[in-house]
N, C-alpha and C positions, 0 to 999 in steps of 0.2 A: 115443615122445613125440608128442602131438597135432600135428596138424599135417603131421606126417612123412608122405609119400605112398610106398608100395609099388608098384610096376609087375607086373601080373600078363598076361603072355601070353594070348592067346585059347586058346591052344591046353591051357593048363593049366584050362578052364575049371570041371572039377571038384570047383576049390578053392571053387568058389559054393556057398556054404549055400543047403540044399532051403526054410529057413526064409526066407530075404529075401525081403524086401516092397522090390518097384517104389513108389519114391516121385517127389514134386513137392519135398518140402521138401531145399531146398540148393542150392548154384548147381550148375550143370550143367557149365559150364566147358567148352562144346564136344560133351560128350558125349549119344550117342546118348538112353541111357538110366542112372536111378541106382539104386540099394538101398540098404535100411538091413537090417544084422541090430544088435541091441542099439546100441552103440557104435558099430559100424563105418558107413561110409560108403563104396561102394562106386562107383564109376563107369565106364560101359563105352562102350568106343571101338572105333571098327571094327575094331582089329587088339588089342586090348586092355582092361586093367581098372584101374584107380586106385584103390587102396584106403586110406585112413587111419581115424585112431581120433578121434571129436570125443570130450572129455569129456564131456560131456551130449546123452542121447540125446532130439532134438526133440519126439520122438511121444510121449516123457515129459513134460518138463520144459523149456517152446518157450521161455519165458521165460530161462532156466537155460542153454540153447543160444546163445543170443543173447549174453548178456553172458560166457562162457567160450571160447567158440568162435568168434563172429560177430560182434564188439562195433563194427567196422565198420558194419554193417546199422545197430543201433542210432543212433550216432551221426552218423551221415547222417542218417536219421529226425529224431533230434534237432537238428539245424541247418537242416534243412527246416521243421519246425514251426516254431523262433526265429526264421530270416528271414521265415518267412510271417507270423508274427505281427508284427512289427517292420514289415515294408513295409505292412503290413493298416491300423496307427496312425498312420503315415505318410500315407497317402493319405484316412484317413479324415477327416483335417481340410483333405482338400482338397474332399469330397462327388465326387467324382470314380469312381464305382464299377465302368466300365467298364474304364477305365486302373486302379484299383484291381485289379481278381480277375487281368487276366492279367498283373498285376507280382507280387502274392503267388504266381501259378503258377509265373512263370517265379525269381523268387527262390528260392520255396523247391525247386523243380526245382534250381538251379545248388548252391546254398547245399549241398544233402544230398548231391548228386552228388560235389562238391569235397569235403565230409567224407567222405563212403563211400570214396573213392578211395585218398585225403591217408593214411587209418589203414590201407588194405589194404597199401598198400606200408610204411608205417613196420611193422605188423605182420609182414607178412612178413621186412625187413632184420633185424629181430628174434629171427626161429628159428635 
């Protein structure tokens, strides 16, 4: 089931596919260094390796990863762009453009933050 993490000893490290590719795409979660082979998501830890399956593999289908896998990301993204647009209207009828840019940063900073977060844990209570 996606999602589901595998705990793999360092010491079993043979179980690494010759094929994986050291990646950037994915959260890191602590870990040192990550892999992708097809599906798999791979994570390594100092004593350790964290394996799960996302449905969609990023380096295919980034778009496809996001809303199956990471719908989080997205929607943070998208309550970051709403607030910053929304405070942007807000202030623009004040002509005020200084207090304007860093209310839209800091909004749409909080706004994405507080969704990214809000659906990581609903998602997670979830699996």
């Amino acid at each position: 089931m996606p999602g589901d993490e595998i705990e793999v000893p360092k010491e079993l490290r043979e179980f690494m596919f010759e094929e994986a590719e050291e990646t950037n795409l994915g959260q890191k979660n602590g870990a040192q260094k990550q892999y992708r082979y097809g599906n798999l998501h791979i994570r390594e830890y100092n004593d350790k390796f964290l394996v799960h399956t996302d449905k969609i593999d990023p380096r295919v289908n980034p778009l496809g990863h996001l809303v199956y896998d990471a719908p989080e990301v997205l929607i943070g993204i998208a309550c970051g762009i709403f607030a910053g647009v929304n405070t942007a209207k807000k202030f623009s009828k004040n002509n005020s453009k200084k207090i304007s840019l860093a209310s839209i940063l800091a909004s749409s900073i909080m706004s994405g933050y507080l969704a990214y977060t809000t659906t990581k844990k609903i998602k997670k209570h979830l699996e």
